[in-house]
C-alpha positions as CSV (number, residue, x, y, z in Angstrom):
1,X,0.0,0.0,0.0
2,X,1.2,3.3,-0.8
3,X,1.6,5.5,2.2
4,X,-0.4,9.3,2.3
5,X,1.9,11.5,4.3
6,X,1.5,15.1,4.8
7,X,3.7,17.6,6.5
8,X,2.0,20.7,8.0
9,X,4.3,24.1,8.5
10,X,2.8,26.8,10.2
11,X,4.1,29.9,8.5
12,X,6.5,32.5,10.7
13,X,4.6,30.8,13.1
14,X,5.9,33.0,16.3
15,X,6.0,36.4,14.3
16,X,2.7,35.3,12.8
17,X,1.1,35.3,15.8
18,X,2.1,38.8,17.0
19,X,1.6,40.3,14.1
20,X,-1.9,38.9,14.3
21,X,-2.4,40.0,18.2
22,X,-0.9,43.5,17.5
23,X,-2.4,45.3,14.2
24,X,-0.3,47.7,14.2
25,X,2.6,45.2,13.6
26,X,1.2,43.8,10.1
27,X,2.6,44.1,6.9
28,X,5.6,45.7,9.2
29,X,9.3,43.2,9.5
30,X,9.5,42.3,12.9
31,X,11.3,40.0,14.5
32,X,10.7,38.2,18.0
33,X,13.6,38.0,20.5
34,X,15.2,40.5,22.5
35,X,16.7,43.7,20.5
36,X,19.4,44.8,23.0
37,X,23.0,44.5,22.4
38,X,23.4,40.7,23.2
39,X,20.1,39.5,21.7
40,X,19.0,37.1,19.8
41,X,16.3,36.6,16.8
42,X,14.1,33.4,18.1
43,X,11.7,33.9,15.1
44,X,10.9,36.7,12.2
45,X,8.0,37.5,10.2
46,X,8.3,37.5,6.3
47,X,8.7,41.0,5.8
48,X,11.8,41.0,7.6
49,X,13.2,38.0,5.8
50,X,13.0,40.0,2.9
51,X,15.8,42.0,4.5
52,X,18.2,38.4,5.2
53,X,16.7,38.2,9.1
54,X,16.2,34.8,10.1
55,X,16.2,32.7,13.4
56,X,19.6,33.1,15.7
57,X,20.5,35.9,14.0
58,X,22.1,38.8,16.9
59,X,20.1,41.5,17.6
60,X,22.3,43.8,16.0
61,X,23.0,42.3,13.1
62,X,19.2,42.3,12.5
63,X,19.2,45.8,13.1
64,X,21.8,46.8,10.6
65,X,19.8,44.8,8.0
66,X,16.4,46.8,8.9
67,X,16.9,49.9,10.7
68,X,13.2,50.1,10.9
69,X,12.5,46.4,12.1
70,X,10.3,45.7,15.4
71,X,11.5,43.7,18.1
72,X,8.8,42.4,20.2
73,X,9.4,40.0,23.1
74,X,8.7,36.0,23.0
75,X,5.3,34.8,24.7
76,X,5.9,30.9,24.8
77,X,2.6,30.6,26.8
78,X,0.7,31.9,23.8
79,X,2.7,30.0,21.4
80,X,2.1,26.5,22.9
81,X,-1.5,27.1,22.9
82,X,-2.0,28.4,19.7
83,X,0.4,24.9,18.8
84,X,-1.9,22.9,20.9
85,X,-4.9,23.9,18.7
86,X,-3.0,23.0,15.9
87,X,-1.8,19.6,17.2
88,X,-5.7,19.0,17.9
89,X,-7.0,19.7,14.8
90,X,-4.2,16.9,13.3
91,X,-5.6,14.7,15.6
92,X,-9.3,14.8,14.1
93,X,-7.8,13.6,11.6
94,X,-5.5,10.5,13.0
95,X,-3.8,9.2,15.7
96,X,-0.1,9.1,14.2
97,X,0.7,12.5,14.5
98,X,4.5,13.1,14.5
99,X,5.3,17.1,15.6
100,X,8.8,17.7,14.9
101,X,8.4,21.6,17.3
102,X,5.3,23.5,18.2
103,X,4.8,25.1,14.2
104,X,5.3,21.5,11.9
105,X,4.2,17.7,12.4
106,X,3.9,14.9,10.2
107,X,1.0,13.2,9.8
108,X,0.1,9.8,8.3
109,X,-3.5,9.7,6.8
110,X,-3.1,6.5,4.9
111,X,-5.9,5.1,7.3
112,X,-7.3,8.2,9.1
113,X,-10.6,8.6,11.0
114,X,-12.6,10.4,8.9
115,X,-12.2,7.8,5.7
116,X,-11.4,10.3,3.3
117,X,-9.6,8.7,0.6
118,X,-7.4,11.7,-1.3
119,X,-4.6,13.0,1.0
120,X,-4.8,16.3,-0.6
121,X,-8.3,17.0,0.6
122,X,-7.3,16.5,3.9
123,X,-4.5,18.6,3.6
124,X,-6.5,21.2,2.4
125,X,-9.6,20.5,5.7
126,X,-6.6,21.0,7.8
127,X,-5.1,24.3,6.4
128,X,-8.8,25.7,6.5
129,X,-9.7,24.6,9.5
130,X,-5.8,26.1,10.8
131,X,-7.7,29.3,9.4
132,X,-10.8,29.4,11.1
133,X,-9.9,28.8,14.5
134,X,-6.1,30.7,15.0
135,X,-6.4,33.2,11.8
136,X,-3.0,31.7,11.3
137,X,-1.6,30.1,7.6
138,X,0.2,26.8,7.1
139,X,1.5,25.4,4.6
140,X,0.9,21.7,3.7
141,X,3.5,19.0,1.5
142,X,1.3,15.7,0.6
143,X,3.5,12.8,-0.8
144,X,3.9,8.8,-0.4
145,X,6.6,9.4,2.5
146,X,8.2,11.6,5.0
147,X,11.0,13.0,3.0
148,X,9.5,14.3,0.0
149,X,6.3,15.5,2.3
150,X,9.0,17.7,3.8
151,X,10.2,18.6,0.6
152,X,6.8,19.8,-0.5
153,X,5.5,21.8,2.3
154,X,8.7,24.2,1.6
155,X,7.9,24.4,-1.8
156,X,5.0,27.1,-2.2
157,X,5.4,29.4,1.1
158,X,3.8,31.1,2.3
159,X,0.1,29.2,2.6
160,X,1.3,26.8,-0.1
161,X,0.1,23.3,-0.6
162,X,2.0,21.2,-3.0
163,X,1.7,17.3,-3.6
164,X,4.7,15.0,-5.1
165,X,2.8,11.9,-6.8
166,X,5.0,8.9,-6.9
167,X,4.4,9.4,-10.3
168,X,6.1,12.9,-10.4
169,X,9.0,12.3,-7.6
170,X,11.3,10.8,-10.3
171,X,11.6,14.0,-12.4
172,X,10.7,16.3,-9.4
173,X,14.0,14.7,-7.9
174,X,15.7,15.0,-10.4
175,X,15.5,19.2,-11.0
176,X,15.6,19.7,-7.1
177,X,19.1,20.8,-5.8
178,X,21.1,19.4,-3.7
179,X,20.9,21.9,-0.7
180,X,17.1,20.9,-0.4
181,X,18.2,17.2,0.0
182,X,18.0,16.1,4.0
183,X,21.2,15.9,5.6
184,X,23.1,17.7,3.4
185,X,24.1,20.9,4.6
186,X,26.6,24.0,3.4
187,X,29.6,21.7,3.7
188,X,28.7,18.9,2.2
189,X,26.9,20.6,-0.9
190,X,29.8,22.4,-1.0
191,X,31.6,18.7,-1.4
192,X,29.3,17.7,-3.8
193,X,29.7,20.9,-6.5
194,X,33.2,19.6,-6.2
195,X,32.2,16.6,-8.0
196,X,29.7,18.1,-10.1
197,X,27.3,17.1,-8.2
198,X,24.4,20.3,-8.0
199,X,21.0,18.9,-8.7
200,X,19.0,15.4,-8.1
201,X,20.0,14.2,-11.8
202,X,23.7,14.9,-10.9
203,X,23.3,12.9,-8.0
204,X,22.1,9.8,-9.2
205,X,24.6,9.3,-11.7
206,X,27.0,8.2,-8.4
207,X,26.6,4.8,-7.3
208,X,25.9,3.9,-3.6
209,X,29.5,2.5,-3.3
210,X,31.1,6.0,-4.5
211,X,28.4,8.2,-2.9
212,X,29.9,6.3,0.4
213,X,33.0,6.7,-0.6
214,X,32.8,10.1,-0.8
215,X,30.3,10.9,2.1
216,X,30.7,8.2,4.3
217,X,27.0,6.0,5.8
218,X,25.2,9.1,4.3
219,X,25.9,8.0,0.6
220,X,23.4,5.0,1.2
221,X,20.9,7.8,2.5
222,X,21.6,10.5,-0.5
223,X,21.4,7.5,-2.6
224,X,18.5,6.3,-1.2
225,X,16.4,10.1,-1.5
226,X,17.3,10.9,-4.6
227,X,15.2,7.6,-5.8
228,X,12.7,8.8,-3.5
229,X,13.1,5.9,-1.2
230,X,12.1,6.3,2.5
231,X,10.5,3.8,4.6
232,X,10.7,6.3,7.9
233,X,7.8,5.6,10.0
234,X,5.7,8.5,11.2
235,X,6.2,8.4,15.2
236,X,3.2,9.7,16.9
237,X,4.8,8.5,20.4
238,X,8.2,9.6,19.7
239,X,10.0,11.9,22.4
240,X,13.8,13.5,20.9
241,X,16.3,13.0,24.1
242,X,19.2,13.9,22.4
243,X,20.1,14.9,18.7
244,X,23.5,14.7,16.6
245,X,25.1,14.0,13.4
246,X,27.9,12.0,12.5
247,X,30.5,11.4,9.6
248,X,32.3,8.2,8.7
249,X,35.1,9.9,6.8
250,X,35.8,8.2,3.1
251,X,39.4,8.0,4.7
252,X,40.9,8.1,8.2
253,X,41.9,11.4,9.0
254,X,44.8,11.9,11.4
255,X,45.6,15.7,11.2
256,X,44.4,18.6,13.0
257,X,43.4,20.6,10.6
258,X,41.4,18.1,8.7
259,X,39.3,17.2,12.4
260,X,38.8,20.8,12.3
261,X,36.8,20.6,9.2
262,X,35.2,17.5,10.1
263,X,34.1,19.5,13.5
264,X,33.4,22.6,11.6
265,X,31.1,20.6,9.0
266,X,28.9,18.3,11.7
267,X,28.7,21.7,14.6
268,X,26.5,23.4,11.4
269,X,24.5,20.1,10.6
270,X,23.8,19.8,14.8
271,X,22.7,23.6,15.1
272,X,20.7,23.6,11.8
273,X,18.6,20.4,13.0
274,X,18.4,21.7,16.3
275,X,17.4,25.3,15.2
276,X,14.9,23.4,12.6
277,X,13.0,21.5,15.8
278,X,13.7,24.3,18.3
279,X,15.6,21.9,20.6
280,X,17.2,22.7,23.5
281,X,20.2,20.8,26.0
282,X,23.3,21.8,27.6
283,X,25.4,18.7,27.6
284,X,27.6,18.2,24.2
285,X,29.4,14.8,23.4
286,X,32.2,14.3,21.2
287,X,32.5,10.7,19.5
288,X,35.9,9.7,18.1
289,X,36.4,6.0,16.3
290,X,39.2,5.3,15.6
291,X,40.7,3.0,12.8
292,X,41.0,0.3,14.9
293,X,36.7,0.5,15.8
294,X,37.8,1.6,19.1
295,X,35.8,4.6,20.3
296,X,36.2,7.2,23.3
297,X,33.9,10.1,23.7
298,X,34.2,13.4,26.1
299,X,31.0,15.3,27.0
300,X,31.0,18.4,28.8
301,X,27.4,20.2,30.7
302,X,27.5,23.6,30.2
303,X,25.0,26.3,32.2
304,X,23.6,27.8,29.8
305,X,21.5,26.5,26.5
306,X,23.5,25.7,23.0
307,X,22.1,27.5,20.7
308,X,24.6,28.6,18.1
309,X,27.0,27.5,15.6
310,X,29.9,29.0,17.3
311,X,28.5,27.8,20.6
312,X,28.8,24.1,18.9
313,X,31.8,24.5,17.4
314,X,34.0,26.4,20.3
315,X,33.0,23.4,22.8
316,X,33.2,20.9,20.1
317,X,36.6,21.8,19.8
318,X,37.8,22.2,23.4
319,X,36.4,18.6,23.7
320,X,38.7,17.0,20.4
321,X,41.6,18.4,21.9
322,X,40.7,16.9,25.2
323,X,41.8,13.6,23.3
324,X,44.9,12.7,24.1
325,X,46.3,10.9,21.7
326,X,44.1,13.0,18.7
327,X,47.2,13.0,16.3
328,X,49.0,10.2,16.6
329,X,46.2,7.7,15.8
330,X,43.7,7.9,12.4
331,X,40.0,8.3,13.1
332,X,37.4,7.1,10.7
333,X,34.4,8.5,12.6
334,X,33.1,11.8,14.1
335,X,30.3,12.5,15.9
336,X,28.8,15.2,17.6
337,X,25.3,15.5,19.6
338,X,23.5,17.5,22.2
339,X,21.6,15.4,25.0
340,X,20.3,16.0,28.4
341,X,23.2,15.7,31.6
342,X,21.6,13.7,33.9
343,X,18.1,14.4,35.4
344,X,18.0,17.1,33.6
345,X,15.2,17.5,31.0
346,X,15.7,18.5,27.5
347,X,13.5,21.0,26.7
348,X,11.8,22.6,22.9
349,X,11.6,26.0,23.0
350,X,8.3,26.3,24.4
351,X,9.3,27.9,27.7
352,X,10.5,31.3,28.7
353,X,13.8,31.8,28.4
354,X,15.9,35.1,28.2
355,X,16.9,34.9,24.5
356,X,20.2,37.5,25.5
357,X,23.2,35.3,24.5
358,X,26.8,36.8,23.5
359,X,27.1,36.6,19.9
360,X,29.9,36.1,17.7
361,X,30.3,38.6,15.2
């Protein structure tokens, strides 16, 4: 049986809301966060991304981009309510209901409870039904599985809906670039235009043996997309207690500078799936294998929340050089992933929080 997934994106979801609540701040860029000196931007409305704003950008930055851009501070009680209306209207629909943060979930309507038999149609209930009760917009991706769902609800923001037939994957695949493929992120496309490699078509002209070779365990996965194969189950009971990335390097690396830009590489894949599912920890783990499959990792609880890149990448670093032995032996795999220390709870970003980190210019 062919799976019916949809993936529902609310649009500028926290920004959205404000600007909705406060009048005066439509049609206007504004950004929600905290506009002093060491601030942050947790979320921005689509006026202001017009200007380059987006998500974890500092304050001032922001500022320089739009002079004229409204800060207005983050109301997480609101947010999670307004997201709970929204997980409850999914739910009319079925039971396997997999939010990925309070603005996006997957949903599998294959069976669902009100027997509708086109995917679309419920896609479009949903986004009208968004409407009616939170005068809020989503945007809705219908295909046969997770992946290219995803793939689809980015496609016509804002208050898109756009379907992939397995019919129309092949050659949608094959136009799509690589930067839109999951897992690959500004270092590895960067790899991959390298090799020629820029779009789907590209891609699948490498075999899964070289696409390893080059990438590591994520060839099988590029390999796998690109035919727009995945059998990822949509987890409705699923609760994220840690998230990572990891490289197995096409050859074991032994020098400094090349752990660096293993490091560098997996810190921006970590922050852009944790800043993609809003999730929060303060505990980072470095994994080293070495060549010999022997592994040692070194972790280190921080008191405050990781947030950014440079965050990621300054403590991922101080943890590889914690290794002892780091160049004199060759590593063949890297990994890198924030969890909870302890009894402590990972959290998403649906509590208040003061959103006033030092930033990196």
């Amino acid at each position: 049986m062919i799976r019916k997934i949809i993936h529902i994106d609310m649009d500028a979801f926290y920004a959205s809301i404000e600007q909705r609540d406060n009048p005066e701040y439509r049609g206007k860029p504004v950004a929600v966060g905290y506009g002093g000196k060491r601030g942050v931007v947790a979320a921005a409305s689509y006026e202001a991304r017009q200007y380059g704003i987006h998500s974890a950008m500092a304050s001032v930055t922001a500022l320089r981009k739009c002079p004229r851009l409204i800060f207005v501070m983050p109301r997480f009680e609101v947010y999670k309510t307004v997201s709970n209306q929204v997980m409850q209207i999914f739910r009319d629909y079925t039971d396997k209901v997999e939010p990925l943060s309070l603005d996006e979930a997957f949903l599998d309507v294959t069976e669902n409870k009100k027997e509708m038999e086109i995917a679309t149609q419920i896609a479009k209930e949903i986004k009208q039904k968004i409407y009616h009760q939170t005068r809020l917009t989503a945007s809705a991706g219908v295909s046969y599985n997770k992946f290219l769902a995803k793939i689809a609800s980015d496609y016509n923001k804002p208050n898109g809906l756009y379907v992939i037939t397995p019919e129309k994957a092949e050659k949608f695949l094959e136009k799509l670039a690589v930067e839109k493929f999951f897992g690959v992120g500004r270092v590895t496309a960067q790899r991959m235009h390298e090799l020629g490699i820029k779009n789907g078509l590209d891609l699948k002209q490498y075999s899964e043996m070289e696409l390893i070779h080059h990438f590591g365990k994520a060839g099988t996965m590029y390999h796998q997309f690109v035919r727009g194969i995945d059998e990822r189950e949509v987890e409705s009971e699923y609760i994220r207690k840690s998230l990572g990335a990891e490289e197995t390097f096409a050859e074991d690396l032994s020098q400094l500078v090349d752990l660096l830009r293993a490091l560098d590489e997996l810190a921006h894949e970590v922050h852009r799936r944790a800043d993609k599912r809003d999730f929060l920890a303060k505990t980072l783990t470095l994994k080293i294998k070495y060549a010999d499959f022997t592994v040692v990792t070194r972790s280190k609880t921080v008191a405050y929340f990781l947030r950014t890149y440079d965050e990621l990448f300054d403590l991922g670093k101080e943890l590889l050089l914690q290794v002892d032995d780091i160049e004199e032996r060759k590593i063949r795999l890297m990994g890198l992933t924030l969890k909870n220390a302890g009894n402590e709870q990972v959290i998403l970003i649906n509590q208040p929080l003061q959103l006033t980190l030092e930033f990196k210019e």
